[in-house]
TIDOLUM-336673 format. One record per residue: x, y, z of N, C-alpha, C, O in turn; residue number from 1; residue in three letters. Coordinates in Angstrom, 2 decimals. Layout:
<koltis>
<kolti><n_u>X</n_u><n_v>Y</n_v><n_w>Z</n_w><ca_u>X</ca_u><ca_v>Y</ca_v><ca_w>Z</ca_w><c_u>X</c_u><c_v>Y</c_v><c_w>Z</c_w><o_u>X</o_u><o_v>Y</o_v><o_w>Z</o_w><resi>NUM</resi><resn>Ala</resn></kolti>
...
</koltis>
This chain:
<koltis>
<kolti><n_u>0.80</n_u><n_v>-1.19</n_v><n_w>0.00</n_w><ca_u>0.00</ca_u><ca_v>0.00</ca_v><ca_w>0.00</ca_w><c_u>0.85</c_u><c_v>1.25</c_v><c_w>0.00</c_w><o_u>0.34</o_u><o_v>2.09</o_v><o_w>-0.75</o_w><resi>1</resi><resn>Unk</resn></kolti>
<kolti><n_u>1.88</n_u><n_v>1.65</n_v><n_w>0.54</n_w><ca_u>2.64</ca_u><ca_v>2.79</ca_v><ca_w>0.86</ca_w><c_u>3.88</c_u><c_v>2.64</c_v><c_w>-0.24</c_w><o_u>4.98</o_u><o_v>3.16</o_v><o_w>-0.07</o_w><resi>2</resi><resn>Unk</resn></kolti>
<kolti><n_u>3.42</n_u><n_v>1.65</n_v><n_w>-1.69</n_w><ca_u>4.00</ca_u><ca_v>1.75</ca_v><ca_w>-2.76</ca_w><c_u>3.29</c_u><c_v>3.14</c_v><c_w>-3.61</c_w><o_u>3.89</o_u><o_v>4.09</o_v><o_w>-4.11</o_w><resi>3</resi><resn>Unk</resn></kolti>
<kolti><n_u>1.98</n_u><n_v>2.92</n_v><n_w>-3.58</n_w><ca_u>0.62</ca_u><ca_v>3.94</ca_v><ca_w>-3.95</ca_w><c_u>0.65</c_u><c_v>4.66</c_v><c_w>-3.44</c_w><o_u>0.26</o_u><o_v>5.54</o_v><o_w>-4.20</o_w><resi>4</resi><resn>Unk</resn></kolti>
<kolti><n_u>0.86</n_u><n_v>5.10</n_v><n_w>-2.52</n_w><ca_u>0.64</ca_u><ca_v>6.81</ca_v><ca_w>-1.33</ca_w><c_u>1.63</c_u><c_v>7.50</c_v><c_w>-2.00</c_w><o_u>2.82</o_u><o_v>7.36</o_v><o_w>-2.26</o_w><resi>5</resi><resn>Unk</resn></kolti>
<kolti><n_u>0.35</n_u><n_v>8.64</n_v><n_w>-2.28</n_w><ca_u>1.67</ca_u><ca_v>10.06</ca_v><ca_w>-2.93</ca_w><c_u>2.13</c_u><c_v>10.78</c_v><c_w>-2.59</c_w><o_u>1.21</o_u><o_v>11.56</o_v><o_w>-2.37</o_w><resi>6</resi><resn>Unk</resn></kolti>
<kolti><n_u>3.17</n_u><n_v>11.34</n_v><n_w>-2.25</n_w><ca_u>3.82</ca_u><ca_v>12.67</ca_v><ca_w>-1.44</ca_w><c_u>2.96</c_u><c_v>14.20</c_v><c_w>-1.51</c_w><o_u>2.39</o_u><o_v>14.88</o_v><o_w>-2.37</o_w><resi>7</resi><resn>Unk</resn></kolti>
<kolti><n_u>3.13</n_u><n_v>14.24</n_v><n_w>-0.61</n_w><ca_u>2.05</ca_u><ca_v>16.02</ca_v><ca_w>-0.47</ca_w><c_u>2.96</c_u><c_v>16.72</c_v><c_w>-0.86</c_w><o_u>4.13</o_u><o_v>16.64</o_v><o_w>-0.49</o_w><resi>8</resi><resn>Unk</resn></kolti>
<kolti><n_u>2.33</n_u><n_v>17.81</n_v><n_w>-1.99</n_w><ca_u>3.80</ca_u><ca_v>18.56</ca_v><ca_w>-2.42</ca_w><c_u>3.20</c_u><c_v>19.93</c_v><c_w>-2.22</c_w><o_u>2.03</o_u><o_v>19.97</o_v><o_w>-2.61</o_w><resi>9</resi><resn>Unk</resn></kolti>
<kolti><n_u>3.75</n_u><n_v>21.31</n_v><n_w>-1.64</n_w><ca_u>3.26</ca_u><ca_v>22.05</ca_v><ca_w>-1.96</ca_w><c_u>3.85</c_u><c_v>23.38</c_v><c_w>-2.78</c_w><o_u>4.69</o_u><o_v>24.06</o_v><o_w>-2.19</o_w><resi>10</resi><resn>Unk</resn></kolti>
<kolti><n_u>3.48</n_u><n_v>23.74</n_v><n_w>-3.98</n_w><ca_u>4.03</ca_u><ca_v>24.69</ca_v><ca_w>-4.40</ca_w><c_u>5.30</c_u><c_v>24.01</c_v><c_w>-5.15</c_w><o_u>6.39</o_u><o_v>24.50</o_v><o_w>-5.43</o_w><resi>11</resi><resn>Unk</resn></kolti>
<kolti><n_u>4.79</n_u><n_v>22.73</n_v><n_w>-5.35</n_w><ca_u>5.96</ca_u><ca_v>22.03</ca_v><ca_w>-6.08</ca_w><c_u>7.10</c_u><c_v>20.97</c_v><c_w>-5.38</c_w><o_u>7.66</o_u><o_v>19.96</o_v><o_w>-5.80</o_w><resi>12</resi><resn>Unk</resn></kolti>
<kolti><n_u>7.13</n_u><n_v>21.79</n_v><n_w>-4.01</n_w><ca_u>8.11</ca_u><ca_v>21.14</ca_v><ca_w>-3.32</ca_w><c_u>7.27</c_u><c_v>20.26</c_v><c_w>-2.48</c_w><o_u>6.06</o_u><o_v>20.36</o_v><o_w>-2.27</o_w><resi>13</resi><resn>Unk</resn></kolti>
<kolti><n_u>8.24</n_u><n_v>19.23</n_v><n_w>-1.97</n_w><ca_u>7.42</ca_u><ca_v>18.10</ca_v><ca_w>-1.34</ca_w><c_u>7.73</c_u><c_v>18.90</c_v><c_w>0.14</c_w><o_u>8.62</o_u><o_v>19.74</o_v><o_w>0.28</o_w><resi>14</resi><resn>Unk</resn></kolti>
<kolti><n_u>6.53</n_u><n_v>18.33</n_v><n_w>1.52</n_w><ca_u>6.62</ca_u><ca_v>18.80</ca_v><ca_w>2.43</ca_w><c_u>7.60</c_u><c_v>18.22</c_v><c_w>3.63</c_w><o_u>7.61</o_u><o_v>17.00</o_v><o_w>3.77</o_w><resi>15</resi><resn>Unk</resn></kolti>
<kolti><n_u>8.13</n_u><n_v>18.73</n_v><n_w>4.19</n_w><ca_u>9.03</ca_u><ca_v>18.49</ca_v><ca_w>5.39</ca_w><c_u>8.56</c_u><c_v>17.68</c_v><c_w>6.90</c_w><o_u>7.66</o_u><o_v>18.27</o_v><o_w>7.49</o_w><resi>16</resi><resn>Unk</resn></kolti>
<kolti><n_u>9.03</n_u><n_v>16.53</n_v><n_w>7.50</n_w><ca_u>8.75</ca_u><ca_v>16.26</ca_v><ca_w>8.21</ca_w><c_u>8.56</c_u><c_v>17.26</c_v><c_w>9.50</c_w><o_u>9.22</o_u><o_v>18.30</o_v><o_w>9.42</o_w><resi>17</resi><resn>Unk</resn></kolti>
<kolti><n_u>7.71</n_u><n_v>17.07</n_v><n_w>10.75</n_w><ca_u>7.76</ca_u><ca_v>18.57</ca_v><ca_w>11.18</ca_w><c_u>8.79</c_u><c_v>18.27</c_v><c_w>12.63</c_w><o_u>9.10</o_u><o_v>17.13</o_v><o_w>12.97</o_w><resi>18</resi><resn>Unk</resn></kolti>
<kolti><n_u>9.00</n_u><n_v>18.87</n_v><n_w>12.98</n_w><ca_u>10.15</ca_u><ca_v>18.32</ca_v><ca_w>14.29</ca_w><c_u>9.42</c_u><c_v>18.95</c_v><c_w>15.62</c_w><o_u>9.62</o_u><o_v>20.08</o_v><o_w>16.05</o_w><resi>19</resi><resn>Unk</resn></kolti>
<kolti><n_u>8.63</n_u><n_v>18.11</n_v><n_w>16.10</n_w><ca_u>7.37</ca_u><ca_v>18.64</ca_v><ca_w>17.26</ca_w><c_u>7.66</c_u><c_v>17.65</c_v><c_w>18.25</c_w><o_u>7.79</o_u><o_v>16.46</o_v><o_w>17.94</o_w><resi>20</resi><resn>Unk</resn></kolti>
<kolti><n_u>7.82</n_u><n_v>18.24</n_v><n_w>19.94</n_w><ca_u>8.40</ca_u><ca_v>17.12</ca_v><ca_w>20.82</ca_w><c_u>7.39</c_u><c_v>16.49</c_v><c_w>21.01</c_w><o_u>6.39</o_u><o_v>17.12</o_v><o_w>20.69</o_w><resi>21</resi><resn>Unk</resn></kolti>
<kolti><n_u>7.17</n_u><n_v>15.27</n_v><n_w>21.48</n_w><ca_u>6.00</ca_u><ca_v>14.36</ca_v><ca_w>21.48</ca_w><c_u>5.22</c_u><c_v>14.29</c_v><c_w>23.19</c_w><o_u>4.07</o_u><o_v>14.30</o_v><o_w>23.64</o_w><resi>22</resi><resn>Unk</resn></kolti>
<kolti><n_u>6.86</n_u><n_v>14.23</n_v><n_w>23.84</n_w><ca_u>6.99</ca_u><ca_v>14.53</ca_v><ca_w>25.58</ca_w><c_u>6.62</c_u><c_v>15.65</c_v><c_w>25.81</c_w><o_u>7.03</o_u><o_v>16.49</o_v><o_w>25.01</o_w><resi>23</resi><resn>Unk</resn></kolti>
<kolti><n_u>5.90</n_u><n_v>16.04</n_v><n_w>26.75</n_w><ca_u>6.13</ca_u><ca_v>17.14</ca_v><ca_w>27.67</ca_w><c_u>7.36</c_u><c_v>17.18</c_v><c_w>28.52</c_w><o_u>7.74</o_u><o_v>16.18</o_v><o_w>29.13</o_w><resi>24</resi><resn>Unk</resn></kolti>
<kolti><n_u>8.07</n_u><n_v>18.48</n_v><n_w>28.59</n_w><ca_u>9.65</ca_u><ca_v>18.25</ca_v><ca_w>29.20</ca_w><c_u>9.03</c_u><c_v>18.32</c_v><c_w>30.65</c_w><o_u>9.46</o_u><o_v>17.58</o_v><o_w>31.54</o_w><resi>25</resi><resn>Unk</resn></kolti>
<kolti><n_u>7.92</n_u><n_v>19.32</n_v><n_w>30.89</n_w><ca_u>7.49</ca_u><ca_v>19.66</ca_v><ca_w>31.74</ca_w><c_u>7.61</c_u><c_v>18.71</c_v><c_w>33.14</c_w><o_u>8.28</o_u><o_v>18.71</o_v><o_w>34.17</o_w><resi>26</resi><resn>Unk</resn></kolti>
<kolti><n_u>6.15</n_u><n_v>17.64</n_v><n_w>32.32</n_w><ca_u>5.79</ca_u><ca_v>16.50</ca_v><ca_w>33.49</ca_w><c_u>6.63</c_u><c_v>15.42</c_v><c_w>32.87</c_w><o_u>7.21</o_u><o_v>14.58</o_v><o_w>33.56</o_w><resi>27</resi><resn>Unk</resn></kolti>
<kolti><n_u>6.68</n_u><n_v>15.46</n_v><n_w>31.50</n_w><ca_u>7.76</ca_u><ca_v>13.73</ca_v><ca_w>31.09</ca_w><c_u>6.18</c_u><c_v>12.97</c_v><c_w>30.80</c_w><o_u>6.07</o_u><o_v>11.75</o_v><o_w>30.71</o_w><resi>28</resi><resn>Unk</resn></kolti>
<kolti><n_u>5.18</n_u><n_v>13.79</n_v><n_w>30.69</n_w><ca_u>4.22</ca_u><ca_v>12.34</ca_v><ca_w>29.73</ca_w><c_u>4.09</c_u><c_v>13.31</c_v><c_w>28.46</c_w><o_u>4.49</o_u><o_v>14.47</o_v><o_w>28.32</o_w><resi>29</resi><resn>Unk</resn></kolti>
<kolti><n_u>3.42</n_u><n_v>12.48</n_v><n_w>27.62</n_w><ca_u>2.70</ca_u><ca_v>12.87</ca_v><ca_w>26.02</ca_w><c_u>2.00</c_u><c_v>13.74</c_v><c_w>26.40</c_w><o_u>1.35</o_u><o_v>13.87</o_v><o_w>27.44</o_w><resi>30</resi><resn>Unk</resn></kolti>
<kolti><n_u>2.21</n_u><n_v>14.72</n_v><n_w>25.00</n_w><ca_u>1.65</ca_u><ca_v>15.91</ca_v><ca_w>25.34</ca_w><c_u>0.27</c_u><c_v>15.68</c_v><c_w>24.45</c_w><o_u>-0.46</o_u><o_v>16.67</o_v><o_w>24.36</o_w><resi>31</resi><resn>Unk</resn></kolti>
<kolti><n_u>-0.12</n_u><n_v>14.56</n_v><n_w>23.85</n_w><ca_u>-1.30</ca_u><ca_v>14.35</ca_v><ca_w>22.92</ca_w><c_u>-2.24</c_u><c_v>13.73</c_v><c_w>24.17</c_w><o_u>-3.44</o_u><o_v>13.68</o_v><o_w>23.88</o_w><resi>32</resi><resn>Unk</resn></kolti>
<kolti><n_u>-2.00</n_u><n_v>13.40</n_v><n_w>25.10</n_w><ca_u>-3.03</ca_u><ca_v>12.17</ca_v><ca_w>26.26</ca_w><c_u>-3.13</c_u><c_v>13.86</c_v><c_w>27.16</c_w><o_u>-2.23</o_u><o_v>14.66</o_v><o_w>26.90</o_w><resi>33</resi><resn>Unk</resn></kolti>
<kolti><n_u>-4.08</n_u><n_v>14.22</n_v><n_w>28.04</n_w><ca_u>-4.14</ca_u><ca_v>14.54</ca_v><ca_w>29.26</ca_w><c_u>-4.80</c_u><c_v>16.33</c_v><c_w>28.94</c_w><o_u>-5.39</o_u><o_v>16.67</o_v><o_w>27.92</o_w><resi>34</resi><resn>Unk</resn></kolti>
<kolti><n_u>-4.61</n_u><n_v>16.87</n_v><n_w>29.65</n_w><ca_u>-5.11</ca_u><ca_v>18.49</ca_v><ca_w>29.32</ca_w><c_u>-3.31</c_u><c_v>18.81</c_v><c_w>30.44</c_w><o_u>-2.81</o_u><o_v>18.42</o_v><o_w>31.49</o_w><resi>35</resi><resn>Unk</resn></kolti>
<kolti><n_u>-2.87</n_u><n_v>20.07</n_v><n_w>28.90</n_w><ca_u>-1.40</ca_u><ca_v>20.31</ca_v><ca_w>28.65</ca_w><c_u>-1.72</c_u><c_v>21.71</c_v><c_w>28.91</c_w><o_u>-0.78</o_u><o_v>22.49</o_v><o_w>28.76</o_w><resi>36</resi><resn>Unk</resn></kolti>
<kolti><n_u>-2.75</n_u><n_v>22.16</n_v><n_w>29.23</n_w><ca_u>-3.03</ca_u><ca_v>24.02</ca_v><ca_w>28.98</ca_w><c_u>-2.14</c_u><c_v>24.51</c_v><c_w>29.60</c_w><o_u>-1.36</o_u><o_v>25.36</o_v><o_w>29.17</o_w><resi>37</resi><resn>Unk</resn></kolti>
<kolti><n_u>-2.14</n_u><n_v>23.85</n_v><n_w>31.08</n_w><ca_u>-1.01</ca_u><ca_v>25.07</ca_v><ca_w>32.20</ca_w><c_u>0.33</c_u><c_v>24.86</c_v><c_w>31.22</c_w><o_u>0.67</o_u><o_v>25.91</o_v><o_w>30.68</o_w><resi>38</resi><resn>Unk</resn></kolti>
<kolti><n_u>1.10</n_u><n_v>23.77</n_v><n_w>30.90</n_w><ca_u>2.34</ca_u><ca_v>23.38</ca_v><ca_w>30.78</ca_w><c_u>2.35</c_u><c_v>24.15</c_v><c_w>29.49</c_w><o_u>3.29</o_u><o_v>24.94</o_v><o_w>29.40</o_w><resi>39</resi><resn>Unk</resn></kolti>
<kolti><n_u>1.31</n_u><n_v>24.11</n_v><n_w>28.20</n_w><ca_u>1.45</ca_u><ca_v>25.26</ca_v><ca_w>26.70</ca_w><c_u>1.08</c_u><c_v>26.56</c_v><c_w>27.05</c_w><o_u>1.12</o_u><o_v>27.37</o_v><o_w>26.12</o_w><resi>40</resi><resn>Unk</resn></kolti>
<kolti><n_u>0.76</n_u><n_v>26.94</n_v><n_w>28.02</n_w><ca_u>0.51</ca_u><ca_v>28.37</ca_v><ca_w>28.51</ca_w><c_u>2.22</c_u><c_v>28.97</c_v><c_w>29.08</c_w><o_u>2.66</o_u><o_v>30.06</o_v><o_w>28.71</o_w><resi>41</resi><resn>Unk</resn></kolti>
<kolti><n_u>2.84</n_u><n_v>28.18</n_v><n_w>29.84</n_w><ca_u>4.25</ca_u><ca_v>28.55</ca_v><ca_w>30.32</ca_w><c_u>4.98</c_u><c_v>28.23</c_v><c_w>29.14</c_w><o_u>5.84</o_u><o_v>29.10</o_v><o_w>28.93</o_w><resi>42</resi><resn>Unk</resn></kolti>
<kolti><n_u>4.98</n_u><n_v>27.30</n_v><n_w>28.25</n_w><ca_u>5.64</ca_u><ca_v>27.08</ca_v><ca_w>27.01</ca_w><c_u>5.64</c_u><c_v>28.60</c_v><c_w>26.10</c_w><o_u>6.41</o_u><o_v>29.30</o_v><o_w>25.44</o_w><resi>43</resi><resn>Unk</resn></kolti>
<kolti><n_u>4.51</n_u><n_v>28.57</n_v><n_w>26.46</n_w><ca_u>4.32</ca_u><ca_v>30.42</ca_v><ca_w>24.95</ca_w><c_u>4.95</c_u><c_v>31.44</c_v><c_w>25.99</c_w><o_u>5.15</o_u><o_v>32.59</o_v><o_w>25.59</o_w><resi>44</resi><resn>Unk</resn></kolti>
<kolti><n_u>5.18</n_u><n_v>31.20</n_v><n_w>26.89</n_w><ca_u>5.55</ca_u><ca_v>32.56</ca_v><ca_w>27.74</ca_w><c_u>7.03</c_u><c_v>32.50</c_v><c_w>27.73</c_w><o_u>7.80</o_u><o_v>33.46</o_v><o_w>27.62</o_w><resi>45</resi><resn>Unk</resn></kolti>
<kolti><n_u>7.33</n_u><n_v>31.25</n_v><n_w>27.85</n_w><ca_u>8.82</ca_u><ca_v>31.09</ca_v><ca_w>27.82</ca_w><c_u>9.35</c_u><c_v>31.89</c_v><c_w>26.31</c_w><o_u>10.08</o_u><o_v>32.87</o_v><o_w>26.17</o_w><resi>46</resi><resn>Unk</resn></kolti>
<kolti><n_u>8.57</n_u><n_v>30.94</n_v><n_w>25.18</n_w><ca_u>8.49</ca_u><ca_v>31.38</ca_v><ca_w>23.63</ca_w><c_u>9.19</c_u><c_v>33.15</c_v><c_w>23.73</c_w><o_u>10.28</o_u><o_v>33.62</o_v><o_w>23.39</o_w><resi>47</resi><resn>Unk</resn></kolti>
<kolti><n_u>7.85</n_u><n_v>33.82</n_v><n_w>24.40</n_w><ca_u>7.75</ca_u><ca_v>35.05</ca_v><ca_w>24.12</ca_w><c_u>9.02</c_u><c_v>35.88</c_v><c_w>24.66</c_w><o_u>9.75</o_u><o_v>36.74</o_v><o_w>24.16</o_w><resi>48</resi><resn>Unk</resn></kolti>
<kolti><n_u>8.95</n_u><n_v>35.19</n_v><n_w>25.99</n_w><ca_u>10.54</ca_u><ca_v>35.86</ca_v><ca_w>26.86</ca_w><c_u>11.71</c_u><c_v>35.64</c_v><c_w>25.98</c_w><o_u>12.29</o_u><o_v>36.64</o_v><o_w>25.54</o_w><resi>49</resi><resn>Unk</resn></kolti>
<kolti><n_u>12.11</n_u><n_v>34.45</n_v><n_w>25.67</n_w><ca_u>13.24</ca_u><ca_v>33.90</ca_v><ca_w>24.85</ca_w><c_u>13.29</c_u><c_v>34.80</c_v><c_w>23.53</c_w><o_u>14.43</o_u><o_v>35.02</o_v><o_w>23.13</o_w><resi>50</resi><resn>Unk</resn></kolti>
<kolti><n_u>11.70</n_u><n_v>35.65</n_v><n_w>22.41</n_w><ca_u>12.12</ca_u><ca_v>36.40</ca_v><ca_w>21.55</ca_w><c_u>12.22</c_u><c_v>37.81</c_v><c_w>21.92</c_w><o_u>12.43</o_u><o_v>38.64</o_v><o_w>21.03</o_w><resi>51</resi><resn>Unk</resn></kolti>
<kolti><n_u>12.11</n_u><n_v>38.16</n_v><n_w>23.13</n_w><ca_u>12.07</ca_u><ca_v>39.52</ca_v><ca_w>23.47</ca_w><c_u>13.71</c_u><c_v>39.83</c_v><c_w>23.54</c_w><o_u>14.36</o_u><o_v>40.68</o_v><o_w>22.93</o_w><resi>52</resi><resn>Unk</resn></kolti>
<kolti><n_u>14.09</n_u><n_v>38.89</n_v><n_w>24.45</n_w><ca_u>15.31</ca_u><ca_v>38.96</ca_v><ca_w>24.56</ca_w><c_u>16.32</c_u><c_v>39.08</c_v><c_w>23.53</c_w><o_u>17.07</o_u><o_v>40.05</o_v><o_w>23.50</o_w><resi>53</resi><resn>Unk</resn></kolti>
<kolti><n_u>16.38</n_u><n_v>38.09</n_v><n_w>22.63</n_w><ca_u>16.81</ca_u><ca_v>38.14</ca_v><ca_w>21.27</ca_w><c_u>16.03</c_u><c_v>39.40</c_v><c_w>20.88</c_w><o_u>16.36</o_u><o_v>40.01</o_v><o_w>21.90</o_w><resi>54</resi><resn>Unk</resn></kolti>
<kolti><n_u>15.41</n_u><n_v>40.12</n_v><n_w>20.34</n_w><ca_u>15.59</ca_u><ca_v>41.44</ca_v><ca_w>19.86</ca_w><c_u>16.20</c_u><c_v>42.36</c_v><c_w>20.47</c_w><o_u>16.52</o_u><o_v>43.23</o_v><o_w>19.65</o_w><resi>55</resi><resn>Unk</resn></kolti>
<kolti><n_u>16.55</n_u><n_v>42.62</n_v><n_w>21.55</n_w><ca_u>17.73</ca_u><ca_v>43.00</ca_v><ca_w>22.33</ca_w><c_u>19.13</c_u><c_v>43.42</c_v><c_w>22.01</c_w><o_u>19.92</o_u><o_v>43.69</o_v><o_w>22.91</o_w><resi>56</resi><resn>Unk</resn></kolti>
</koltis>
């Protein structure tokens, strides 16, 4: 079957695997099982601190 499956291309180019952690570093479980809000709420804050700084 995955002789037949066609590559998603977009704009011509084929698409890139995406590099997304699967763990939470946080607690150390999957971040797809459980409610992650507090742990992606400190994640974007970290995000935001880490680009503030870099424009600096």
């Amino acid at each position: 079957m995955t002789a037949l499956r066609r590559t998603v291309k977009i704009r011509g180019a084929p698409i890139q695997a995406l590099d997304l952690q699967t763990i939470c570093y946080k607690c150390d479980r999957s971040r797809a099982h459980g409610n992650h809000t507090k742990y992606s709420k400190l994640r974007q804050a970290e995000a935001a601190e880490r680009r503030a700084r870099e424009r600096v």
